[in-house]
Biopython code that builds the backbone (N, CA, C, O; Angstrom):
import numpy as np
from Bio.PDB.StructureBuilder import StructureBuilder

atoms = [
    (1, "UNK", "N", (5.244, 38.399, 9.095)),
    (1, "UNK", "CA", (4.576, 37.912, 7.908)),
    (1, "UNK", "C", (4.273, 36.422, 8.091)),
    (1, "UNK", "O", (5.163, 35.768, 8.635)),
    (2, "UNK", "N", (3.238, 35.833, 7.749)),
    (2, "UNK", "CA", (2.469, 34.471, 7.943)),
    (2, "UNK", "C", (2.681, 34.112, 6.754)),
    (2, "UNK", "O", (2.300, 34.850, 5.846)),
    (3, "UNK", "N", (3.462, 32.663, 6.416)),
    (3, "UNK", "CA", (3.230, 31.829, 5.528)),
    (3, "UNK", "C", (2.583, 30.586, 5.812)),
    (3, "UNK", "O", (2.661, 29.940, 6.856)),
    (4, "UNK", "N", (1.555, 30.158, 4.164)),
    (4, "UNK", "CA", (1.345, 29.032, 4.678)),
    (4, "UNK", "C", (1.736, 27.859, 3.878)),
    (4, "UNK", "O", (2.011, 27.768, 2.681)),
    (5, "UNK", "N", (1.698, 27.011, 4.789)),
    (5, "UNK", "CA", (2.611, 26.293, 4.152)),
    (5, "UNK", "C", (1.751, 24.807, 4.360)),
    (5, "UNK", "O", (0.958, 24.485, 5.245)),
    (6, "UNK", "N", (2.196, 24.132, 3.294)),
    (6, "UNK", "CA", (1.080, 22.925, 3.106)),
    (6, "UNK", "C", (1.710, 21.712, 3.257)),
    (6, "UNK", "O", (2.601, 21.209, 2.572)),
    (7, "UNK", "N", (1.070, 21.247, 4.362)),
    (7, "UNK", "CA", (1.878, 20.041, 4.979)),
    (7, "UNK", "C", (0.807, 18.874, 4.738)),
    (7, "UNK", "O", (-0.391, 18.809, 5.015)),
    (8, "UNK", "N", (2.002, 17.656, 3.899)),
    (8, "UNK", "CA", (1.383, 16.401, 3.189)),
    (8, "UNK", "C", (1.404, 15.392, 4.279)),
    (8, "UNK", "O", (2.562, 15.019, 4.462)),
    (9, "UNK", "N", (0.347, 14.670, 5.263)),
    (9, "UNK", "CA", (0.449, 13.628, 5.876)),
    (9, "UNK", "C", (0.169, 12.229, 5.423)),
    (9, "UNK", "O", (-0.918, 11.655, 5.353)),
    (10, "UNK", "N", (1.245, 11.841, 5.159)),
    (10, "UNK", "CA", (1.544, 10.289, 5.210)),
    (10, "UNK", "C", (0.924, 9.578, 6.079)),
    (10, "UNK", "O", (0.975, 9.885, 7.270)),
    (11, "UNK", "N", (0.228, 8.505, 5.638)),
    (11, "UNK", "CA", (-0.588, 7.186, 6.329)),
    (11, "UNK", "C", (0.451, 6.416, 7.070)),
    (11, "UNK", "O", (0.428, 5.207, 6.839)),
    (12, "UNK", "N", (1.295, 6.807, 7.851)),
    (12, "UNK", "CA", (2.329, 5.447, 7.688)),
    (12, "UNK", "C", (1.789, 4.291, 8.173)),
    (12, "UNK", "O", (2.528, 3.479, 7.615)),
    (13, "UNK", "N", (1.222, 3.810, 8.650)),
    (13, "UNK", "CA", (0.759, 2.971, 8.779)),
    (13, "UNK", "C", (0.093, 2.014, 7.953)),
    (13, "UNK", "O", (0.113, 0.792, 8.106)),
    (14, "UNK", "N", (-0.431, 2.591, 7.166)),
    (14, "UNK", "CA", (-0.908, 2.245, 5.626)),
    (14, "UNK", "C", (0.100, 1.772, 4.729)),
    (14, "UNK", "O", (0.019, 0.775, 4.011)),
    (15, "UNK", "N", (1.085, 2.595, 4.833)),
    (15, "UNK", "CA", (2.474, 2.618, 3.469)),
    (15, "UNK", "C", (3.452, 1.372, 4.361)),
    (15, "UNK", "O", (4.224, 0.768, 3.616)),
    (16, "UNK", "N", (3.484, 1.020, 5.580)),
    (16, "UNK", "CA", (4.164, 0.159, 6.008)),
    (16, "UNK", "C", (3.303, -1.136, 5.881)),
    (16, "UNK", "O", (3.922, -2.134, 5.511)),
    (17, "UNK", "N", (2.084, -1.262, 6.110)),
    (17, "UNK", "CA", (1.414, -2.163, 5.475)),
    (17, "UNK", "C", (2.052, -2.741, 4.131)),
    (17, "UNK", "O", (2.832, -3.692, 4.075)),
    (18, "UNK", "N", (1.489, -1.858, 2.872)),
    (18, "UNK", "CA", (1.975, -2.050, 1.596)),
    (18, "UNK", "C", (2.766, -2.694, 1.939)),
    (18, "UNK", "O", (2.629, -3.908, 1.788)),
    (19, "UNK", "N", (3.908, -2.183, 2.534)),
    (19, "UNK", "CA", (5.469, -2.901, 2.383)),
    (19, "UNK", "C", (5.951, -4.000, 2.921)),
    (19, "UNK", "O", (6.971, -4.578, 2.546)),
    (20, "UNK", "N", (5.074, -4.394, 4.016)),
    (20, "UNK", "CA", (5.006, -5.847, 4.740)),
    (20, "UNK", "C", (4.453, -6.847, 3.392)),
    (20, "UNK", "O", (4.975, -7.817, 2.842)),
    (21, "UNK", "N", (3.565, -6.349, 3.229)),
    (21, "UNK", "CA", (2.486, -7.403, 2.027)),
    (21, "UNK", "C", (3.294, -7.691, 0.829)),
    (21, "UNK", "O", (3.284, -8.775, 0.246)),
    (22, "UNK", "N", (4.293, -6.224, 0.350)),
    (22, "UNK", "CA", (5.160, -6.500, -1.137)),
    (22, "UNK", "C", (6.413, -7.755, -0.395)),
    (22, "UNK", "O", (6.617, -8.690, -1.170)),
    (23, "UNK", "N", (6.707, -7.786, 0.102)),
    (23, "UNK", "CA", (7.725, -8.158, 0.950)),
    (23, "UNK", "C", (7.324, -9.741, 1.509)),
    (23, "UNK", "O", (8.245, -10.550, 1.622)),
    (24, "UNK", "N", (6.387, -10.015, 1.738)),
    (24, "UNK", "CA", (5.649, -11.198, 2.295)),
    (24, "UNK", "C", (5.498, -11.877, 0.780)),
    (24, "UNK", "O", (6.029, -12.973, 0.606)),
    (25, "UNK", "N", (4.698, -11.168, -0.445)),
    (25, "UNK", "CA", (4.714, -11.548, -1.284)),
    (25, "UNK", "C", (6.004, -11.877, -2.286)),
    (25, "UNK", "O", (5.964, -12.821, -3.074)),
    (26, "UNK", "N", (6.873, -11.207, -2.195)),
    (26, "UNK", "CA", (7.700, -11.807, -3.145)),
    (26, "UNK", "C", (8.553, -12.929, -2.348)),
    (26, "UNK", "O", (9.462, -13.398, -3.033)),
    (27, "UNK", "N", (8.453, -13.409, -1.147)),
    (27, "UNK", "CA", (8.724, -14.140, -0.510)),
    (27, "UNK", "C", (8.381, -15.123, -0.451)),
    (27, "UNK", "O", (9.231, -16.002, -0.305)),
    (28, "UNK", "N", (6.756, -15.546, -0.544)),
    (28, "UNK", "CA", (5.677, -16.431, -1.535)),
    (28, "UNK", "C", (6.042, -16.853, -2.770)),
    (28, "UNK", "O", (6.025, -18.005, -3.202)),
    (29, "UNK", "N", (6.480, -15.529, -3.488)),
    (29, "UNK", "CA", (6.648, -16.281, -4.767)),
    (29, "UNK", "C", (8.118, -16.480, -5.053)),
    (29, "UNK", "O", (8.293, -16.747, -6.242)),
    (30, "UNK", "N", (8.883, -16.450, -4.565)),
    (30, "UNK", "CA", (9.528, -17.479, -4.835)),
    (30, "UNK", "C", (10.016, -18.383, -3.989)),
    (30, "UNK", "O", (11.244, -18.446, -3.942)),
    (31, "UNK", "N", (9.215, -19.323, -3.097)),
    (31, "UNK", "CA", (9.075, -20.120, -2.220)),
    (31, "UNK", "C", (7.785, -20.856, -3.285)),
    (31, "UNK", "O", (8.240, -21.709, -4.047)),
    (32, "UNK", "N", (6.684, -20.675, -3.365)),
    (32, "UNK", "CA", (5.513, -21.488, -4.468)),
    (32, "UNK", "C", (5.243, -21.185, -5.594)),
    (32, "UNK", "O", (4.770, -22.072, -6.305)),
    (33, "UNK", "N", (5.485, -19.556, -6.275)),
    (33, "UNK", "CA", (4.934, -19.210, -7.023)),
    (33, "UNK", "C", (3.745, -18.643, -6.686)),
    (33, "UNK", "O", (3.225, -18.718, -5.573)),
    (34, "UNK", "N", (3.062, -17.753, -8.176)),
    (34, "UNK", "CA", (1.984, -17.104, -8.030)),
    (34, "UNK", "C", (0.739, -17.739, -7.645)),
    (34, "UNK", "O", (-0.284, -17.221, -7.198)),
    (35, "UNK", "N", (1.005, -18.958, -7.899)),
    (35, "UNK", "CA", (-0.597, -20.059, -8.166)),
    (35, "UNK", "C", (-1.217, -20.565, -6.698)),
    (35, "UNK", "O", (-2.090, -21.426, -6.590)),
    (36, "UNK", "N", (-0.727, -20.013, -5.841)),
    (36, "UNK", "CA", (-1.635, -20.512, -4.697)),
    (36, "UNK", "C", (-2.409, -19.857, -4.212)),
    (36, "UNK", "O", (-2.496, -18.779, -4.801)),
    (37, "UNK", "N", (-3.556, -20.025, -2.764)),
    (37, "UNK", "CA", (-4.529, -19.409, -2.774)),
    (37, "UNK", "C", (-4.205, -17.949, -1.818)),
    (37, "UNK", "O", (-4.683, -16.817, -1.746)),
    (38, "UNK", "N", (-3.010, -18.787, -1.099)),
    (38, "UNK", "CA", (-2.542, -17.203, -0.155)),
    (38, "UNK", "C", (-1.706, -16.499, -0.451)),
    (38, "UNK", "O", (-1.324, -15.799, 0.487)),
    (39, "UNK", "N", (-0.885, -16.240, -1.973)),
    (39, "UNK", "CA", (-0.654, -15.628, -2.831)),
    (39, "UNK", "C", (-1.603, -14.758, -3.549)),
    (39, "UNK", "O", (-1.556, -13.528, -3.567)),
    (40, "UNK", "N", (-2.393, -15.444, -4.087)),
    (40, "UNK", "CA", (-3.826, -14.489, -4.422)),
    (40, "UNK", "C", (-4.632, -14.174, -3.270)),
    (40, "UNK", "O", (-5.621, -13.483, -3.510)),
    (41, "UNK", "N", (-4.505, -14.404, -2.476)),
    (41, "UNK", "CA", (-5.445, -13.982, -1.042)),
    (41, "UNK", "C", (-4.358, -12.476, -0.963)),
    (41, "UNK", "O", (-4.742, -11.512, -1.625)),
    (42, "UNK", "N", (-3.386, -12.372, -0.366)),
    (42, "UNK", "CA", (-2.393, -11.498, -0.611)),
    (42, "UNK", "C", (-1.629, -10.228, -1.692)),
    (42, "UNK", "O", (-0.962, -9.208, -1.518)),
    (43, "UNK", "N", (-2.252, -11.088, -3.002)),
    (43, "UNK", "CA", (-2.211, -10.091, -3.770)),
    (43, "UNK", "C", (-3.459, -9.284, -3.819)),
    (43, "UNK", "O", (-3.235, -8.082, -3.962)),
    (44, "UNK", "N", (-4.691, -9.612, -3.741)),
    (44, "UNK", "CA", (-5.923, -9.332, -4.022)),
    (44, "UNK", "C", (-5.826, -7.567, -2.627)),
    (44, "UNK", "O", (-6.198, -6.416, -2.855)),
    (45, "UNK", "N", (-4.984, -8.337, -0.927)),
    (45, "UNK", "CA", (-5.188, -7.412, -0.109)),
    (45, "UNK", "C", (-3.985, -6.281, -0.385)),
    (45, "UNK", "O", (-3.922, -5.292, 0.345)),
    (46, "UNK", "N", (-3.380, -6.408, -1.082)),
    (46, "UNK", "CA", (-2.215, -5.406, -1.656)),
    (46, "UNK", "C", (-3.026, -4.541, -2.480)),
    (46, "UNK", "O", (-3.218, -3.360, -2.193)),
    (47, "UNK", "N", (-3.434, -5.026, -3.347)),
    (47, "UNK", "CA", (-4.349, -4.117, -4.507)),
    (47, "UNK", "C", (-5.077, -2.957, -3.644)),
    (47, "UNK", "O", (-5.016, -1.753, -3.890)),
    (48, "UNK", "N", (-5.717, -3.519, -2.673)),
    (48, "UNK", "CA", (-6.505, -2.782, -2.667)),
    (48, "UNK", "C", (-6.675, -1.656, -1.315)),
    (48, "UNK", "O", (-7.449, -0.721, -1.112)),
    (49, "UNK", "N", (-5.227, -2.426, -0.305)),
    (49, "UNK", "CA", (-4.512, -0.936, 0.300)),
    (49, "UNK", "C", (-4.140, -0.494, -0.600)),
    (49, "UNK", "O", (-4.610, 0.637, -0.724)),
    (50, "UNK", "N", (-3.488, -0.765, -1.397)),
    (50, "UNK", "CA", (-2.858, 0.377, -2.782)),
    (50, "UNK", "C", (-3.719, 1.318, -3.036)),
    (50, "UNK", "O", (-3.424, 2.511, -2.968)),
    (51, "UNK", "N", (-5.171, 0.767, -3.438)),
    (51, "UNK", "CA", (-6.153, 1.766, -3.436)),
    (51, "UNK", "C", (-6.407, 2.708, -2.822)),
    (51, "UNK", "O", (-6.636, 3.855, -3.207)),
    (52, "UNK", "N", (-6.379, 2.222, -1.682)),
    (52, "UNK", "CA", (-6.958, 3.075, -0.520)),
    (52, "UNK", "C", (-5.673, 4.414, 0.005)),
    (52, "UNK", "O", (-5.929, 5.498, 0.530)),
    (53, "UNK", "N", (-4.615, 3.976, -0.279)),
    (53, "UNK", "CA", (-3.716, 4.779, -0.278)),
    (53, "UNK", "C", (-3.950, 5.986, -1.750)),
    (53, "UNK", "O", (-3.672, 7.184, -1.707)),
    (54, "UNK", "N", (-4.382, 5.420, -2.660)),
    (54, "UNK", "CA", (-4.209, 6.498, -3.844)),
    (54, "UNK", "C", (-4.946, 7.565, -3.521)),
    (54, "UNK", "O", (-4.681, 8.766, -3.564)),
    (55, "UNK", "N", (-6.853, 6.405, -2.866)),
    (55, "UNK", "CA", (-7.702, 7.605, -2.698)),
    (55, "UNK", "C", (-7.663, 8.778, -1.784)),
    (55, "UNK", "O", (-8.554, 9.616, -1.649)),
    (56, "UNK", "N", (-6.380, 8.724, -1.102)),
    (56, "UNK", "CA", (-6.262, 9.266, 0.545)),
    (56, "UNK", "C", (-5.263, 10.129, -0.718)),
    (56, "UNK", "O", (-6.152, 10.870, -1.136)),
    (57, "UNK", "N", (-4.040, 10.488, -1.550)),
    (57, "UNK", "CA", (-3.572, 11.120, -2.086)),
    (57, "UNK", "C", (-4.655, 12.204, -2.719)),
    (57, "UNK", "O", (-4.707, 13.418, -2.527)),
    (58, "UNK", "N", (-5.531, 11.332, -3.565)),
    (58, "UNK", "CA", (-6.164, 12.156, -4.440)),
    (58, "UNK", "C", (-7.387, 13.329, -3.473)),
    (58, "UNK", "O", (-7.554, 14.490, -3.848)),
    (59, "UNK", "N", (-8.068, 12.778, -2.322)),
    (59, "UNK", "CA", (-8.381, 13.246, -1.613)),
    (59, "UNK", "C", (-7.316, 14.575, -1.091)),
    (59, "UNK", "O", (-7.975, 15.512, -0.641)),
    (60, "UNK", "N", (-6.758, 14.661, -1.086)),
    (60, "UNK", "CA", (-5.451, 15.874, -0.361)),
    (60, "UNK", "C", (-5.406, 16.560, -1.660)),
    (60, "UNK", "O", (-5.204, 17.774, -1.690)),
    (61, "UNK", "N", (-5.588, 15.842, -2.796)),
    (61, "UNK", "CA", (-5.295, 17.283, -4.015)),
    (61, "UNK", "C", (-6.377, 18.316, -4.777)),
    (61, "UNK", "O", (-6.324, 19.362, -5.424)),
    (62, "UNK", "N", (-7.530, 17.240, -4.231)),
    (62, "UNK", "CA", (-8.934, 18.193, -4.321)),
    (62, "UNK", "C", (-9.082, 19.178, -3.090)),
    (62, "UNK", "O", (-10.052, 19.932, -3.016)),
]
sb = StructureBuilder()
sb.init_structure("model")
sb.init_model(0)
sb.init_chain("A")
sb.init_seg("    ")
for serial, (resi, resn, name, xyz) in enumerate(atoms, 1):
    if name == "N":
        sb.init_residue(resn, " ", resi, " ")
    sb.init_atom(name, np.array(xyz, "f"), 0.0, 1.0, " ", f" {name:<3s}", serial, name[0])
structure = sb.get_structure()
């Protein structure tokens, strides 16, 4: 009997990203705070692997 079975692939590479950047960033902030430009340079590139990670989820559930 054949089952199938649905296997979820992880970006890791992507998700270890994220985690360098959360990690870099809270390291920033509390070393300067939020107000500098490579803090917001940094948050801005977090956002938007974040994104790109959601759309790669939502992509797998359609």
């Amino acid at each position: 009997m054949k089952t199938n079975k649905s296997i979820k692939v992880e970006n890791q590479k992507l998700l270890m990203d994220i985690v360098e950047l959360k990690i870099k960033l809270s390291e920033l902030f509390n070393q300067t705070g939020p107000n500098t430009s490579e803090y917001i340079s940094l948050s801005i590139k977090l956002d938007f692997l974040m994104n790109e990670y959601f759309d790669e989820k939502i992509e797998q559930l359609i």
